[in-house]
C-alpha positions in Angstrom: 144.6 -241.4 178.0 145.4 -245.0 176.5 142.7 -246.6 174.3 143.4 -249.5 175.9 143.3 -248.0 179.5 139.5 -246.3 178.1 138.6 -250.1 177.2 138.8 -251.1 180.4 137.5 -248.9 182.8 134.3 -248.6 180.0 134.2 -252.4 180.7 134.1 -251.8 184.0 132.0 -249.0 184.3 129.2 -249.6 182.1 127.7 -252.6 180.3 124.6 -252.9 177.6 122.1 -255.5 178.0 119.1 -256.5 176.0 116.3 -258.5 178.0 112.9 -259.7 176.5 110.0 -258.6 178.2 106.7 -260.2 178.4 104.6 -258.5 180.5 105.6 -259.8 183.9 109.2 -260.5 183.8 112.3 -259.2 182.3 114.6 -262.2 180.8 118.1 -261.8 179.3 118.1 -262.8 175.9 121.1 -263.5 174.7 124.4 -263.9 176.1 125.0 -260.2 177.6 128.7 -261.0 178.5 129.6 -257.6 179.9 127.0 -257.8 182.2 128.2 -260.4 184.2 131.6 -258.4 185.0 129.3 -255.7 186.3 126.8 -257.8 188.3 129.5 -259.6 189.6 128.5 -263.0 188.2 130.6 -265.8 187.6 132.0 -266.3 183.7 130.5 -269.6 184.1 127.1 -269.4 184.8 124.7 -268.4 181.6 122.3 -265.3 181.7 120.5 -266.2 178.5 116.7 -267.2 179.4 117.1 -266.0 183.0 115.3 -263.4 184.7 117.1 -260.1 185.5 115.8 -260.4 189.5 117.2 -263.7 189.6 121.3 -262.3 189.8 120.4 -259.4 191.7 120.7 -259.8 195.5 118.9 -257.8 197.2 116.2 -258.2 200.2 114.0 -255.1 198.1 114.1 -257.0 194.5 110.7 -258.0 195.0 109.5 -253.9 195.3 112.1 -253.8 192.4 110.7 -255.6 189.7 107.3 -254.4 190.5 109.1 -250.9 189.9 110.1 -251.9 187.1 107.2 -253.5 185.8 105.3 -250.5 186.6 107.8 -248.2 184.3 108.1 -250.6 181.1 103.5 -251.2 181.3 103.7 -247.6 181.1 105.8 -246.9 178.3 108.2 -244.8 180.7 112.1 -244.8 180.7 113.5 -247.2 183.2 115.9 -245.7 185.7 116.1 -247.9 188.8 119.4 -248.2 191.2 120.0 -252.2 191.9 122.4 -253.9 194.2 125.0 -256.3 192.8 126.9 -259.6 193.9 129.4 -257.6 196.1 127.7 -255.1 197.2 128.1 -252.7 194.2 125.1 -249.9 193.4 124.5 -250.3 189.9 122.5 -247.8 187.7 120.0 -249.7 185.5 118.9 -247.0 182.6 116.9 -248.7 179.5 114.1 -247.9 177.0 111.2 -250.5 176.2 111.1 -251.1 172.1 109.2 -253.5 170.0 110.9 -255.4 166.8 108.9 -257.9 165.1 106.1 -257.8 167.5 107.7 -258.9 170.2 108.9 -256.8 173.2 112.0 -256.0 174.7 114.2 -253.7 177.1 117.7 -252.0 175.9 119.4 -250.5 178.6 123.0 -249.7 180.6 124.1 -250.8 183.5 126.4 -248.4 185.3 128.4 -249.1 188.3 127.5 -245.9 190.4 130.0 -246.5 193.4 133.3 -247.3 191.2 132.6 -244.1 189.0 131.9 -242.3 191.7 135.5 -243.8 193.2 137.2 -242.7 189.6 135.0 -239.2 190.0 136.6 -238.7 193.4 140.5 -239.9 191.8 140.3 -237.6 189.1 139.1 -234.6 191.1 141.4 -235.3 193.9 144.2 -235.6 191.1 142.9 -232.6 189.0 143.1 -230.8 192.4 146.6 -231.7 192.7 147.6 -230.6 189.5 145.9 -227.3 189.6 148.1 -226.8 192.9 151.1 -227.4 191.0 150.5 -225.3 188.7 149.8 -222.1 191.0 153.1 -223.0 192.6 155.1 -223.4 189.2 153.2 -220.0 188.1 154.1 -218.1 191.5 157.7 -219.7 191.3 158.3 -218.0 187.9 157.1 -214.3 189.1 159.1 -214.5 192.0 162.7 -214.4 193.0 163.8 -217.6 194.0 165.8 -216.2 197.5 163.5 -213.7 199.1 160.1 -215.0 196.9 159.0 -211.0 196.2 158.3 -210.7 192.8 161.2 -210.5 190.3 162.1 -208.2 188.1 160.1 -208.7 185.1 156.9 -209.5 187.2 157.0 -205.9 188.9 157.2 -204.3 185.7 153.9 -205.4 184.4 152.2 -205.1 187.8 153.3 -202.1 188.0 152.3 -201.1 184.6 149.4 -202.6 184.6 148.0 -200.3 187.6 149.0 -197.4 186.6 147.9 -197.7 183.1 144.3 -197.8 184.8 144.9 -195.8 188.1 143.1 -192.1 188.3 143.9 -191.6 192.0 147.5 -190.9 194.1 150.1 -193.8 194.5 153.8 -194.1 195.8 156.7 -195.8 193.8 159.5 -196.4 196.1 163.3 -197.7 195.3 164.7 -199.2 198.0 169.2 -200.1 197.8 171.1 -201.3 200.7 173.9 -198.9 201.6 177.6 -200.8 200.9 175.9 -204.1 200.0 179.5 -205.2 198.1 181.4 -204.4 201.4 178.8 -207.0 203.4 179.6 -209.6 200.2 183.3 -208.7 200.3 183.5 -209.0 204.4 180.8 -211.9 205.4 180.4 -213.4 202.1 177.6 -214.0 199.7 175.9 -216.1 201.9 175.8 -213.7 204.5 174.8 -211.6 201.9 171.8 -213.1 200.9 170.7 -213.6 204.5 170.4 -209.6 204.6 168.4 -209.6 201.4 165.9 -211.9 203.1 165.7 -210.3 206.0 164.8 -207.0 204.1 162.1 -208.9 202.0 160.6 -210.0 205.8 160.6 -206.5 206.9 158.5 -205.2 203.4 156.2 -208.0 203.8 155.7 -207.1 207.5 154.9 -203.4 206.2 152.7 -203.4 203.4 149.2 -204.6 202.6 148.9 -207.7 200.2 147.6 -205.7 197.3 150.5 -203.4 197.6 153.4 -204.5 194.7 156.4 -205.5 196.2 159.7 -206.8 194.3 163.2 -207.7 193.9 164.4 -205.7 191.0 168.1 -205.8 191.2 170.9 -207.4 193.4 170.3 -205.1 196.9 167.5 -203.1 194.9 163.7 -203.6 195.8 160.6 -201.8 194.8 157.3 -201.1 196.1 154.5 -199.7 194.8 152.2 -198.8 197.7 148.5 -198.3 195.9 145.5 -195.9 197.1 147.3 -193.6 199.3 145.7 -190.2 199.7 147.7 -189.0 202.4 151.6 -188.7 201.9 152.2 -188.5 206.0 151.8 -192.0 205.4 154.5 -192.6 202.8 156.4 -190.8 204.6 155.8 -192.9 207.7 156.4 -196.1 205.7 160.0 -194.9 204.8 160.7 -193.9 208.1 159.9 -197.7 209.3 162.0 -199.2 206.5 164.7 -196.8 207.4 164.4 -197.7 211.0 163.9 -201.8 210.4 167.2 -201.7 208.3 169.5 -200.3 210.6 168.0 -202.5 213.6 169.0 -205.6 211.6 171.2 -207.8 213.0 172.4 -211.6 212.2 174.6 -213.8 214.5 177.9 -212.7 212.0 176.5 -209.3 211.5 176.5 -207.2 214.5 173.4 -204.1 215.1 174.4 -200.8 213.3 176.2 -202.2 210.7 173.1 -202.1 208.0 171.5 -199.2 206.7 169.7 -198.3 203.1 168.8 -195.5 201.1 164.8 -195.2 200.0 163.7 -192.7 197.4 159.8 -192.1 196.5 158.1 -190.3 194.3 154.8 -189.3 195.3 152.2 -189.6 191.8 148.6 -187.4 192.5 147.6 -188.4 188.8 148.2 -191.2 186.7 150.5 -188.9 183.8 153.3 -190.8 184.1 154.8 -193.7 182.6 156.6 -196.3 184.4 159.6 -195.7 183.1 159.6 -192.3 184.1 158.3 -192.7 187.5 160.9 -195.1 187.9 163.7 -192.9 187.1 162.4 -190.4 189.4 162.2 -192.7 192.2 165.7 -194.1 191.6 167.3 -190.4 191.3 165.7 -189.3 194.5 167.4 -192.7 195.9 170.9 -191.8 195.0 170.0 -188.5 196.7 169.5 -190.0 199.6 172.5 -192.4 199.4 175.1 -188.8 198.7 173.7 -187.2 201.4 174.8 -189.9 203.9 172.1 -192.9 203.5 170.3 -194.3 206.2 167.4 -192.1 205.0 164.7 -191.4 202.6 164.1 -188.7 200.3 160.4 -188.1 198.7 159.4 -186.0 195.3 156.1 -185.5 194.4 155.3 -185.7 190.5 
């Protein structure tokens, strides 16, 4: 932030003040010029050799000053809220202190309800800005068209659980069966409306926790996580199969879309990524020679 822009709100937000104090009143001795921007008293008028109840207004200023009275007789530090000129809370904070005999009270004056107004700005603002950047940050893990995680992002997801996984775990590789013949017929935009409607049909399957990406052109992967049983895999593929060849669009007709799926099936953690990963994309080619529209499933 600007020095200059720290000036001013300081000016605005706080103010010292030195008042003389002789046992039954408090009197401003000196000019105090900040002060009168934060009790809201004309440049004009002079503070010096007037008491500090006189420029507060305020139907409780007589309970006030005995307050105060009480906490500077007793040696304590003086903290005492006071109403200003328009209406403003203002924070008086001071210590009593004796030079040359005589005695006096150095304090601040802080405008409670504007800082609380900046407080509430900068939060409010800080808020916004965190929000931002969670957005920006999910932007650049994701693929921009179907918003799964890209490439790069499922990589180190992927890695990172099974680098500290000791139970069972499915990798699939999903491919959509003569994706360049829907580009080459319907176009690319056409195209990509498939690709979105597969990334709908994985987020409608699998649990949040679950890893699901984008990984190639018409290539997706998922990493389903803590599953014990493979009749459940196995179930999963069959849905995806299903979904896929049920998809339709108002230029592409039902039946014309199908993929191939292949899974490998990990009971302990042994494996590398990479290697999983080339197992799961074999057994996908598998499926796509032996027809497509299916899955095939290794266990490793």
């Amino acid at each position: 932030m600007d020095k200059r822009v720290i000036g001013q709100l300081n000016s605005e937000l706080f103010a010292q003040y030195l008042c003389s104090f002789d046992g039954e009143d408090v009197i401003f001795d000196g000019k105090n010029d900040g002060v009168k921007k934060i009790l809201g008293i004309c440049d004009c008028e002079k503070l010096d050799k007037r008491s500090l109840f006189d420029v507060i207004l305020s139907n409780d200023a007589p309970r006030l000053k005995r307050d105060l009275l009480v906490q500077l007789n007793n040696g304590d530090e003086i903290e005492l809220m006071l109403m200003t000129r328009d209406g403003s809370w203002v924070l008086n904070r001071g210590l009593r202190t004796t030079v040359d005999g005589k005695t006096y009270l150095v304090g601040l004056f802080v405008v409670i309800s504007k800082f609380k107004t900046i407080y509430d700005t900068q939060k409010t603002r800080l808020a916004e800005y965190e929000q931002k950047l969670t957005e920006t940050t999910a932007r650049a893990s994701c693929d921009s068209l179907t918003m799964l995680y890209n490439t790069k992002t499922t990589r180190d997801l992927c890695e990172e659980y099974i680098s500290h996984e000791s139970g069972s775990f499915a990798m699939m590789i999903i491919d959509i069966d003569g994706f360049k013949k829907i580009n080459d017929n319907y176009g690319h935009i056409v195209g990509d409306e498939v690709l979105v409607m597969m990334s709908s049909i994985f987020k409608r399957l699998f649990r949040n926790n679950d890893i699901v990406g984008r990984i190639g052109g018409d290539e997706f992967l998922v990493l389903m996580k803590d599953v014990e049983d493979i009749e459940i895999v196995k179930k999963k593929c069959a849905q995806i199969v299903d979904l896929v060849s049920e998809m339709a669009s108002e230029t592409i007709p039902k039946g014309e879309m199908s993929c191939s799926v292949g899974v490998v099936m990990a009971k302990t953690p042994h494996l590398i990524y990479d290697e999983l990963f080339c197992i799961a994309d074999k057994t996908m080619y598998s499926a796509k020679q032996n027809g497509g529209n299916r899955f095939e499933l290794i266990e490793a």
